[in-house]
C-alpha positions in Angstrom: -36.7 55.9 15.0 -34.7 56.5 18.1 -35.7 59.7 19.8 -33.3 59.8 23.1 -29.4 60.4 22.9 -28.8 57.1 24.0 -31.0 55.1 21.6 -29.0 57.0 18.9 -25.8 55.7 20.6 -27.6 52.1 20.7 -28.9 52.1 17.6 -25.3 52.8 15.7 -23.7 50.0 18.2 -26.0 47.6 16.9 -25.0 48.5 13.2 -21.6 48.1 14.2 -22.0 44.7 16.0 -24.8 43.3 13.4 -22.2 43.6 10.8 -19.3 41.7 12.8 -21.5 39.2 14.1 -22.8 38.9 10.0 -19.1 38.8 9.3 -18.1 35.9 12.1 -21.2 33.6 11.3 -20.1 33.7 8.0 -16.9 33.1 8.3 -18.1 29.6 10.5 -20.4 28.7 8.0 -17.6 28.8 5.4 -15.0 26.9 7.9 -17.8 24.1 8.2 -18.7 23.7 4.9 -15.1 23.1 4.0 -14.7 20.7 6.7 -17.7 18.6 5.1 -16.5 18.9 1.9 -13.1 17.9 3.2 -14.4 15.1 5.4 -15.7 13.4 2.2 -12.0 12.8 1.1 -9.6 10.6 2.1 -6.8 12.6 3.2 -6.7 12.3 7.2 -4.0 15.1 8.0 -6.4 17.7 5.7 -9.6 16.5 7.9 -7.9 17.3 11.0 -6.5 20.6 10.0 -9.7 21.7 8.8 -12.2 20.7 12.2 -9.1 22.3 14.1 -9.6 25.7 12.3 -13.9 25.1 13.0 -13.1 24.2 16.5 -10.7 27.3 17.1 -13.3 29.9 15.2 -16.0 28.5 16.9 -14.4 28.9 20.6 -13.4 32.6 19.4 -17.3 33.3 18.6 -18.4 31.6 21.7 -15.9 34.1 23.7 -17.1 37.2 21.8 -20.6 35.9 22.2 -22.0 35.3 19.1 -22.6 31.4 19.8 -23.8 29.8 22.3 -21.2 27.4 24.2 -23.4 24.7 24.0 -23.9 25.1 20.2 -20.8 25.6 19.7 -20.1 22.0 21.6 -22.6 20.2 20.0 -21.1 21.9 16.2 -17.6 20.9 17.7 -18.8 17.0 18.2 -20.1 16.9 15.0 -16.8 18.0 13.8 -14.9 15.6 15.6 -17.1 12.4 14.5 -16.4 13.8 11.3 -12.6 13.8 12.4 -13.0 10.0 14.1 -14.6 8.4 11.0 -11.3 8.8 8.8 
């Protein structure tokens, strides 16, 4: 339990930014599953669209700092052989 003013403060920042990193992982996860799911198809135009939305949220998360850039490069390669194969 926090005992000083400023571990209070800490302690309810962490609450807040727990939940929106929670909220922007998830939100990835989602955008890459549908990218698989979409890569498995054969529409091209429907591929692209979908590892350009991945690509965008995962360059927002990298800038906010919940990824790492060079996780969020290697998740963006994977995306874009996905793109390449079709």
């Amino acid at each position: 339990m926090a005992n000083t003013k400023s571990a209070i403060k800490n302690a309810r920042k962490t609450v807040r930014l727990t939940a929106r990193n929670k909220i922007t992982k998830t939100r990835l996860k989602t955008l890459r599953k549908k990218l698989m799911t979409t890569a498995e198809g054969d529409d091209a135009a429907a591929i692209q669209s979908a590892a350009s939305a991945y690509a965008s949220a995962m360059d927002r998360a990298v800038k906010s700092g919940i990824v790492h850039k060079n996780a969020a490069s290697r998740a963006k390669a994977s995306g874009a052989k996905k793109v390449a194969a079709k």
